[in-house]
LOLUM-935494 format. One record per atom (N, C-alpha, C): residue in three letters; atom name; x, y, z. Coordinates in Angstrom, 2 decimals. Each point is the difference from the previous one (the first is absolute). Layout:
BEGIN
<'ALA', 'CA', <X, Y, Z>>
...
END
This chain:
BEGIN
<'UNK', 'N', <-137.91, -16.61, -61.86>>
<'UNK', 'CA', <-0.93, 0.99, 0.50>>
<'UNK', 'C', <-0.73, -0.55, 1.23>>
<'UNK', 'N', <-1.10, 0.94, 0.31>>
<'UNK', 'CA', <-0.14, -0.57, 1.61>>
<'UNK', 'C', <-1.39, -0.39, -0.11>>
<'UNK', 'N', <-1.08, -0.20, 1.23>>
<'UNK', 'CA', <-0.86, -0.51, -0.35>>
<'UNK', 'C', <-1.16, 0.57, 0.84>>
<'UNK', 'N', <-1.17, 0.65, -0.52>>
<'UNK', 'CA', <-0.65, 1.29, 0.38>>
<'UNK', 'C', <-1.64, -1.48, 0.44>>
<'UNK', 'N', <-0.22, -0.24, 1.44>>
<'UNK', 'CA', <-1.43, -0.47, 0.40>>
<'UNK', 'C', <-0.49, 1.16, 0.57>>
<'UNK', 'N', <-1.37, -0.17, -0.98>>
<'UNK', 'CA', <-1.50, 0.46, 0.59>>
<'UNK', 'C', <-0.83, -0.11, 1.22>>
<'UNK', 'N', <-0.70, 0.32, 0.64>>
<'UNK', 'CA', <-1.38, -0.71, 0.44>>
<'UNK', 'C', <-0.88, 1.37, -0.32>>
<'UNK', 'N', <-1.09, -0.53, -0.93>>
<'UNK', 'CA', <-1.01, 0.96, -0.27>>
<'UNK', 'C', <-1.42, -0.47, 0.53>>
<'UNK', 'N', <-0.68, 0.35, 0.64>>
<'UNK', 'CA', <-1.34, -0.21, 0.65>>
<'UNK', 'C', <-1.13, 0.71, -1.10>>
<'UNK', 'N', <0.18, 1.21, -0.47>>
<'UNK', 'CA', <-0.81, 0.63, -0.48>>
<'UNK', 'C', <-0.52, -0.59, -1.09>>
<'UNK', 'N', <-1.64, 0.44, -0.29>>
<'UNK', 'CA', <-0.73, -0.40, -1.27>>
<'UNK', 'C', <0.75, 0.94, -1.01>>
<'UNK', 'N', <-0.28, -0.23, -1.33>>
<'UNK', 'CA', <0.11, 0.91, -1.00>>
<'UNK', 'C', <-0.38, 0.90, -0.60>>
<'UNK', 'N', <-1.21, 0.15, 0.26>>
<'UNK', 'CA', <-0.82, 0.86, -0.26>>
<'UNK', 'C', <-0.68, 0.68, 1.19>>
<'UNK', 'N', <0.95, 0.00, 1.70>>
<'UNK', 'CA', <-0.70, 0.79, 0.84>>
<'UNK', 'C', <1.39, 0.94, 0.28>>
<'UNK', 'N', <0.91, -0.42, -0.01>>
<'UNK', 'CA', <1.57, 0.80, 0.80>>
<'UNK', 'C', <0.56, 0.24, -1.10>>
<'UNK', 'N', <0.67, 1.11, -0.14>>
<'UNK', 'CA', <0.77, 0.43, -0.94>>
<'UNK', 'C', <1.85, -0.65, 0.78>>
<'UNK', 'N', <0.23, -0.10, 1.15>>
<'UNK', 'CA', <0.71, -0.98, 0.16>>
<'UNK', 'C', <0.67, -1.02, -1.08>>
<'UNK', 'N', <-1.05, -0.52, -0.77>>
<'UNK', 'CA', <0.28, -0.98, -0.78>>
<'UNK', 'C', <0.87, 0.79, -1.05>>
<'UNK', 'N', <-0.37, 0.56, -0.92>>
<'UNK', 'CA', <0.69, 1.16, -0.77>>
<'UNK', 'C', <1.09, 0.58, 0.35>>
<'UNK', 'N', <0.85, -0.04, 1.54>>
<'UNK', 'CA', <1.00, 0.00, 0.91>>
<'UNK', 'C', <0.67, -1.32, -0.48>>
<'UNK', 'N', <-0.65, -0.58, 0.62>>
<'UNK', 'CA', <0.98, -1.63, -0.37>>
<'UNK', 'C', <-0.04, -0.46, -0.86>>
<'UNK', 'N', <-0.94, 0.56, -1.48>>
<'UNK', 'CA', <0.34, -0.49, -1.46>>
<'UNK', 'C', <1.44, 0.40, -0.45>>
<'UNK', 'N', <-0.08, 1.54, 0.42>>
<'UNK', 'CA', <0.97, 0.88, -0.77>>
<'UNK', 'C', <1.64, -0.45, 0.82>>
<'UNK', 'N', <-0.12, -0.20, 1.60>>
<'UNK', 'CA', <0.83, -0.60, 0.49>>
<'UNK', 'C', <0.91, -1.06, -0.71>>
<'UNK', 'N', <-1.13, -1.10, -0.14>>
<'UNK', 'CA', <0.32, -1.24, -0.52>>
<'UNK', 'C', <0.55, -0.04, -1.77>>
<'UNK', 'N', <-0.41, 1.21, -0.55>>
<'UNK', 'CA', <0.29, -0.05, -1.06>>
<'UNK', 'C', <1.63, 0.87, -0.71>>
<'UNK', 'N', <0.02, 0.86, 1.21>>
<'UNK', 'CA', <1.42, 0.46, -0.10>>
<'UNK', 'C', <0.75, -0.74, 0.70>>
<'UNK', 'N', <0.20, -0.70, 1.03>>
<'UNK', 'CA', <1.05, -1.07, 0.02>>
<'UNK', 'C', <-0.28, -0.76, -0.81>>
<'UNK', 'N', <-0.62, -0.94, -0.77>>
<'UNK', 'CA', <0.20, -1.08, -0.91>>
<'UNK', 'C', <0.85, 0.93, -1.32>>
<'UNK', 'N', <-0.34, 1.36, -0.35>>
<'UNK', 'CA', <0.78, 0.56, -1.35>>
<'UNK', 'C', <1.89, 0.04, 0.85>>
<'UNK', 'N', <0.10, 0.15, 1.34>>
<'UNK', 'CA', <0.97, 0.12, 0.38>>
<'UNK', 'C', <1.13, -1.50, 0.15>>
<'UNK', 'N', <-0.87, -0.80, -0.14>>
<'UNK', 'CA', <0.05, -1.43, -0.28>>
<'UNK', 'C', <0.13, -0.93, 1.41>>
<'UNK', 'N', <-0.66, 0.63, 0.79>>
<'UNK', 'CA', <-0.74, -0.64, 1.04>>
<'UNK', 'C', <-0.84, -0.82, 0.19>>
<'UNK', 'N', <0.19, -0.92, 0.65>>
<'UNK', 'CA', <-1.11, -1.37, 0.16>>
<'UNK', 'C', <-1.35, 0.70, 0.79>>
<'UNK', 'N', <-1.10, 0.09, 0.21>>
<'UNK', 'CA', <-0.69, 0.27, -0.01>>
<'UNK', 'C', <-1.89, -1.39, 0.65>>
<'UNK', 'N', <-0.23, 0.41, 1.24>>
<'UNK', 'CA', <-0.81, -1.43, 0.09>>
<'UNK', 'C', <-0.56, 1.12, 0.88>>
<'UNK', 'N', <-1.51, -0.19, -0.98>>
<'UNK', 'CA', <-1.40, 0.89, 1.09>>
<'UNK', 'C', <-0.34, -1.58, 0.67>>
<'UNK', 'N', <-0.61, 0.49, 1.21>>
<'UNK', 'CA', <-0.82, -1.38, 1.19>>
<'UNK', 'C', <-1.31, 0.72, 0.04>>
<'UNK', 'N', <-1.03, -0.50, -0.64>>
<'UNK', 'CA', <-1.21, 0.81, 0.44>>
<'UNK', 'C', <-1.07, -0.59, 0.64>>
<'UNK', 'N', <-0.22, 0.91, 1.18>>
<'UNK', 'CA', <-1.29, -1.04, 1.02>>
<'UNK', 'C', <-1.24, 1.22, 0.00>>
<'UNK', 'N', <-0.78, -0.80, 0.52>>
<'UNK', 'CA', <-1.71, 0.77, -0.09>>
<'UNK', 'C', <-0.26, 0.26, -1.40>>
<'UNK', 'N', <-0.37, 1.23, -0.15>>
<'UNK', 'CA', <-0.68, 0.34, -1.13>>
<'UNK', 'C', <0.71, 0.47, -0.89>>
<'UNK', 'N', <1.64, -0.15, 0.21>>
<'UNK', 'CA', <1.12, 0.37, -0.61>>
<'UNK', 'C', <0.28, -1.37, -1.36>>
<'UNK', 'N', <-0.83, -1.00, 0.10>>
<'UNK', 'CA', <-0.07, -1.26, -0.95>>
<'UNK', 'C', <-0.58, 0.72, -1.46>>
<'UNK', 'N', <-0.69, 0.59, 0.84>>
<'UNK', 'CA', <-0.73, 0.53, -1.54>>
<'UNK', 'C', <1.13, 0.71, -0.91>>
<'UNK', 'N', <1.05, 0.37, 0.65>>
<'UNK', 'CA', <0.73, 0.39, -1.35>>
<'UNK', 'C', <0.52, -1.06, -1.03>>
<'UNK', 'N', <-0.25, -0.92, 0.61>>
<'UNK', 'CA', <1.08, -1.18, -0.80>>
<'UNK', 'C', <-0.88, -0.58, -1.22>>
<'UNK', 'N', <-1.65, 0.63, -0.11>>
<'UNK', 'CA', <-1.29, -0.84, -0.67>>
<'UNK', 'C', <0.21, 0.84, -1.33>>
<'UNK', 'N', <-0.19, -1.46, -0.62>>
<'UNK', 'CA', <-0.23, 0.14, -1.66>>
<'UNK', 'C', <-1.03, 1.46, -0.57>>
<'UNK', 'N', <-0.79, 0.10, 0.78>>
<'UNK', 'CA', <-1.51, 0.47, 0.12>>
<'UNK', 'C', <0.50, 2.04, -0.32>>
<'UNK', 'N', <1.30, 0.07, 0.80>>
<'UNK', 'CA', <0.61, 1.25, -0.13>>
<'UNK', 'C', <-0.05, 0.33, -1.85>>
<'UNK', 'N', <0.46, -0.79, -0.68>>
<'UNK', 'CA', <0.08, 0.19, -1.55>>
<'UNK', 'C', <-1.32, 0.69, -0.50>>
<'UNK', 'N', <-1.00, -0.14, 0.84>>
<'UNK', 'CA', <-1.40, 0.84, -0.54>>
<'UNK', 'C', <-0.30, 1.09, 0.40>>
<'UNK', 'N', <1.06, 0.30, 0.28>>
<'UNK', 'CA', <-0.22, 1.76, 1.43>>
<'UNK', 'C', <0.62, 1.02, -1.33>>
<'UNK', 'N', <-0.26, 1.47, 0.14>>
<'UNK', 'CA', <0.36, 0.86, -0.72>>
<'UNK', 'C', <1.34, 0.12, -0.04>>
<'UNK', 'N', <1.05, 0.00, -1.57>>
<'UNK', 'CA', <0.98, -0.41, 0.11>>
<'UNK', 'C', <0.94, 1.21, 0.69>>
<'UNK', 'N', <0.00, 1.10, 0.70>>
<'UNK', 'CA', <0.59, 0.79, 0.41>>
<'UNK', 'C', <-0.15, 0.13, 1.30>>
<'UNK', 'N', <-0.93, -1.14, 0.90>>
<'UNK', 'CA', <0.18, -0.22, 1.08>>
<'UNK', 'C', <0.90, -1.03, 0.23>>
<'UNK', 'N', <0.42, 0.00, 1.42>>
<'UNK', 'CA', <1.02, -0.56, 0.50>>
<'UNK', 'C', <-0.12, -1.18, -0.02>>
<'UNK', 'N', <-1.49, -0.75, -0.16>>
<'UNK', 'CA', <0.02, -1.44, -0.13>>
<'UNK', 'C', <0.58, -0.06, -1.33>>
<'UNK', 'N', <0.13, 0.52, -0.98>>
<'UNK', 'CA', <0.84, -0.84, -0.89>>
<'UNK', 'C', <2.11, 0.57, -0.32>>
<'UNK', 'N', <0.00, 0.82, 1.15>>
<'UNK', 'CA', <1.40, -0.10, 0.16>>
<'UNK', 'C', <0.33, -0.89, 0.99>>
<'UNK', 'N', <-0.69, -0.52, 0.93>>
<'UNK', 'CA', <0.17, -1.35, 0.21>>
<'UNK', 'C', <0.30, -1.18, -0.82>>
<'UNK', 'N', <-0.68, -0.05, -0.70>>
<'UNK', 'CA', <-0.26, -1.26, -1.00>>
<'UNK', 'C', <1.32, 0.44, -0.88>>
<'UNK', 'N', <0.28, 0.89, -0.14>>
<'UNK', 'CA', <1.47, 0.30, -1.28>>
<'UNK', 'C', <1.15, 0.34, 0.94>>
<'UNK', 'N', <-0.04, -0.50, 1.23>>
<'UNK', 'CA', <1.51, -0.22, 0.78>>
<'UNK', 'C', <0.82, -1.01, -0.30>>
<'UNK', 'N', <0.92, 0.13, -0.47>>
<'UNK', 'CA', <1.05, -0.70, -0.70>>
<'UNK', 'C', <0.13, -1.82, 0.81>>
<'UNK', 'N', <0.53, -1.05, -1.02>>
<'UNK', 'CA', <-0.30, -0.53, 0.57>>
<'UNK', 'C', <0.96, -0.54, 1.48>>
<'UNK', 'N', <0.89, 0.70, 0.15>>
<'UNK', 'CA', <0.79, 0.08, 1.32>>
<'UNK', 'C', <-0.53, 0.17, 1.15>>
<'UNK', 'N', <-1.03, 0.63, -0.57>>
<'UNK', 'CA', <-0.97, 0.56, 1.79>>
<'UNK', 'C', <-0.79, -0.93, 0.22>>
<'UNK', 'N', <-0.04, -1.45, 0.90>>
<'UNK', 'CA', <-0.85, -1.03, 0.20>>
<'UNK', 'C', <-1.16, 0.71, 1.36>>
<'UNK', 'N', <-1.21, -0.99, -1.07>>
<'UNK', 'CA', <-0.80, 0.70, 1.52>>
<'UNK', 'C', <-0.54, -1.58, 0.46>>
<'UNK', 'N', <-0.14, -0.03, 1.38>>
<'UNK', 'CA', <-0.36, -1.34, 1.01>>
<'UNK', 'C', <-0.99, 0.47, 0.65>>
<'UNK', 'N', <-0.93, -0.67, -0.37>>
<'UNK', 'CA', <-1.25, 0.14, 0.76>>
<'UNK', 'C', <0.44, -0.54, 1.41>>
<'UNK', 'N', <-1.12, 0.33, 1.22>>
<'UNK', 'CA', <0.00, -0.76, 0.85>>
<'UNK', 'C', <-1.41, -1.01, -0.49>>
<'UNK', 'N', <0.32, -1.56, 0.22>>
<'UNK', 'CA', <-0.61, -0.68, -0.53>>
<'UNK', 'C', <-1.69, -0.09, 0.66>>
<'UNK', 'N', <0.08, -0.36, 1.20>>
<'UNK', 'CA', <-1.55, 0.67, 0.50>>
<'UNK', 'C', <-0.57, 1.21, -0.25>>
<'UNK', 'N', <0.28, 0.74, 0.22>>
<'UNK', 'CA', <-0.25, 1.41, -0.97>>
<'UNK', 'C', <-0.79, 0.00, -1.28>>
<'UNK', 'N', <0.80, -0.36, -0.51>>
<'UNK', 'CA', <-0.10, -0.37, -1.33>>
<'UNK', 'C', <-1.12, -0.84, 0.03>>
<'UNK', 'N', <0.33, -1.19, 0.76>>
<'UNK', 'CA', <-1.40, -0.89, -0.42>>
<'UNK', 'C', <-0.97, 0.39, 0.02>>
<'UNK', 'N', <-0.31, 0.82, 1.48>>
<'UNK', 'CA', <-1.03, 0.76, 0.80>>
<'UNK', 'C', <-0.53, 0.73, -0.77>>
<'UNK', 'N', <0.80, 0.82, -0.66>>
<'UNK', 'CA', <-0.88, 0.67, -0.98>>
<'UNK', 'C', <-0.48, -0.17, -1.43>>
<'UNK', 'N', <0.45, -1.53, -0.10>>
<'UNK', 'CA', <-0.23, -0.61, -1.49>>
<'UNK', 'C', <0.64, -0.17, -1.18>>
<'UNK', 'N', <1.35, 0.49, 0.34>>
<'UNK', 'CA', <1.48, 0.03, -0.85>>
<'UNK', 'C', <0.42, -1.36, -0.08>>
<'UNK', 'N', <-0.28, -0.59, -1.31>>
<'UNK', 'CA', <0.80, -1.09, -0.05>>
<'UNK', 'C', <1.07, 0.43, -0.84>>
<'UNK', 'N', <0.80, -1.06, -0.39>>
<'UNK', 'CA', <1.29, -0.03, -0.42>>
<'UNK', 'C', <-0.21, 0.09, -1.70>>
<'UNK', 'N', <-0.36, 0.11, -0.24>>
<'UNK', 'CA', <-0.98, 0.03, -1.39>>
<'UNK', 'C', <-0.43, 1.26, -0.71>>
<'UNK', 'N', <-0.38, 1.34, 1.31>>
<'UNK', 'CA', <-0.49, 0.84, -0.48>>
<'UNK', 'C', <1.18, 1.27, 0.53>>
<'UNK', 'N', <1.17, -0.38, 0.05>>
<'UNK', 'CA', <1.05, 0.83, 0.44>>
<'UNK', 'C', <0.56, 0.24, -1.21>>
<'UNK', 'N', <0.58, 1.32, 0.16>>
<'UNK', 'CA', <1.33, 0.53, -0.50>>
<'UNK', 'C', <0.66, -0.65, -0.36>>
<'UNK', 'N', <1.12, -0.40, -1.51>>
<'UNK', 'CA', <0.73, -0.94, -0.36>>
<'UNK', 'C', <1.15, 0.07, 0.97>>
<'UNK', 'N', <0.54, 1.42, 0.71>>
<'UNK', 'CA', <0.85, -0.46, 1.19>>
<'UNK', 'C', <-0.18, 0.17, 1.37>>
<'UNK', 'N', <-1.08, -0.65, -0.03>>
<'UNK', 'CA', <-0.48, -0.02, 1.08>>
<'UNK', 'C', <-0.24, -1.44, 0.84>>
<'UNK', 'N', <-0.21, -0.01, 1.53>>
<'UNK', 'CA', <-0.52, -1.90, 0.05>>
<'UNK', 'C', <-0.70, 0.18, 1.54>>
<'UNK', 'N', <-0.39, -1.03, 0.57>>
<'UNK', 'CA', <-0.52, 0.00, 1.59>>
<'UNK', 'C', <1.42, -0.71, 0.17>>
<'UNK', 'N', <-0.24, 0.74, 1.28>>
<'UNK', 'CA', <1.09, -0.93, 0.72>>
<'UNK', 'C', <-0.27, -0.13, 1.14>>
<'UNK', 'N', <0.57, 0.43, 0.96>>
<'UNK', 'CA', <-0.14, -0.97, 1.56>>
<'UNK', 'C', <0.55, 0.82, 0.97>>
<'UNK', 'N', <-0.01, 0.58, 1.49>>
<'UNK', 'CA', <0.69, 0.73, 0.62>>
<'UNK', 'C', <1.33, -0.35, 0.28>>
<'UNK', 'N', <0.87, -1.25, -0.57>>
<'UNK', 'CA', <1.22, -0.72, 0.22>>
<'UNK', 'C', <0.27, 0.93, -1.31>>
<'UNK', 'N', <-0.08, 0.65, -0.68>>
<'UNK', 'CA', <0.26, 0.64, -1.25>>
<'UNK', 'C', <0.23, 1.37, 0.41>>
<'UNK', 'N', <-0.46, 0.40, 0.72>>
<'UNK', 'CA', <0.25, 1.20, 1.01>>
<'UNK', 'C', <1.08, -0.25, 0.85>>
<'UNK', 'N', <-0.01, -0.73, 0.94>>
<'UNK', 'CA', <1.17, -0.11, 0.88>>
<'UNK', 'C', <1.22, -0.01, -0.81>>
<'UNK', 'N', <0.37, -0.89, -1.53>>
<'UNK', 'CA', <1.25, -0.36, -0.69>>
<'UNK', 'C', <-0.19, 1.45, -0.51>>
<'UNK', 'N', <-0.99, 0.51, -0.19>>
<'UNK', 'CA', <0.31, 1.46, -0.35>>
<'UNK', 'C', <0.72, 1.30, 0.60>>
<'UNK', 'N', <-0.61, -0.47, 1.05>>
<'UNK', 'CA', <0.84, 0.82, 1.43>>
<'UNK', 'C', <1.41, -0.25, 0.42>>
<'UNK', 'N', <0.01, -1.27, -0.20>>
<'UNK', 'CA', <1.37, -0.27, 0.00>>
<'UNK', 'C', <1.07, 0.14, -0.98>>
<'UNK', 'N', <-0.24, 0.29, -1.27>>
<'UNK', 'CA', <0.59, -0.03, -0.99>>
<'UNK', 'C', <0.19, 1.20, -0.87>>
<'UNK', 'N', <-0.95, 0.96, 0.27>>
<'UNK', 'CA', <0.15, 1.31, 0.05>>
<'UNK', 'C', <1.01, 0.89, 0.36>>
<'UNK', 'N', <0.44, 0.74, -0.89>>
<'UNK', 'CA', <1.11, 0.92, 0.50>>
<'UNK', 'C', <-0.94, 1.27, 0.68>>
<'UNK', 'N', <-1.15, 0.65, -0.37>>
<'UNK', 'CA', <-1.15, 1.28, 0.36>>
<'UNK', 'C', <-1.44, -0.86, -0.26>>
<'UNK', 'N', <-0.44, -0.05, 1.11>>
<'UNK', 'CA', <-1.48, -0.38, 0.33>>
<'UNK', 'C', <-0.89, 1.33, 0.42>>
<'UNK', 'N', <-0.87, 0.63, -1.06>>
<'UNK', 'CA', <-0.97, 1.11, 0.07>>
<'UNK', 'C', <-1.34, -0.98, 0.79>>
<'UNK', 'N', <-0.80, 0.69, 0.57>>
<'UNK', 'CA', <-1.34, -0.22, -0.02>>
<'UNK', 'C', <-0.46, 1.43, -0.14>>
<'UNK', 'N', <-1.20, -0.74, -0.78>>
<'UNK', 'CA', <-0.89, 1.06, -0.17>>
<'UNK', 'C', <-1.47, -0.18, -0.02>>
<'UNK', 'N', <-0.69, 0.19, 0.35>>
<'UNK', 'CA', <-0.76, 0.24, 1.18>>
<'UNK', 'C', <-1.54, 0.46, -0.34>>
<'UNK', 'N', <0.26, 1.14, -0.54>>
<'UNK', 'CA', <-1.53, 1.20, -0.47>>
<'UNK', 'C', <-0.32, 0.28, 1.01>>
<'UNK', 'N', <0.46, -0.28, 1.16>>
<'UNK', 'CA', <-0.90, 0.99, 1.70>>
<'UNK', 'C', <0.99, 1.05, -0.29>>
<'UNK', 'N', <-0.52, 1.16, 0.84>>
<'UNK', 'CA', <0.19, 1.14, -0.04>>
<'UNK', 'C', <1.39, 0.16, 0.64>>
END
């Protein structure tokens, strides 16, 4: 099967975007697609433990129940910046590094970005 990269910028609780690239990400992985969200800015916040306390029929917790095929990579400053350690992430989730992006770009068969601007 082939291999479906992300880039999501958006918070989770401001762009419905995200809810785009949940449902994205979650029908290629049933299709048995590899699957790797890259999330920078305020797009980290999807990857936080912290989602498990949100109302369970919001999208923060169909995040959190994306199979575990769909890896999400923080961008690691990002992440720091906003206080995400490695600790309080998503079990498939991690920081990573913008060299995690580039092997992504390169290794990708369909590279989406997505965005939340209009």
């Amino acid at each position: 099967m082939g291999r479906l990269g992300m880039l999501l910028f958006a918070s989770p609780v401001q762009h419905r975007i995200v809810e785009t690239a949940v449902d994205l990400a979650a029908a290629a992985a049933r299709q048995g697609h590899s699957v790797t969200m890259f999330l920078l800015a305020d797009g980290v916040y999807c990857s936080s433990r912290a989602l498990l306390s949100a109302p369970e029929e919001s999208v923060l917790h169909r995040i959190a129940g994306l199979p575990a095929s769909v890896e999400l990579v923080n961008c690691g400053t990002c992440a720091r910046f906003r206080g995400l350690e490695e600790e309080e992430l998503l079990p498939h989730a991690r920081n990573g590094t913008l060299e995690d992006l580039v092997d992504l770009l390169s290794d990708c068969d369909r590279f989406l970005g997505l965005t939340g601007e209009g």
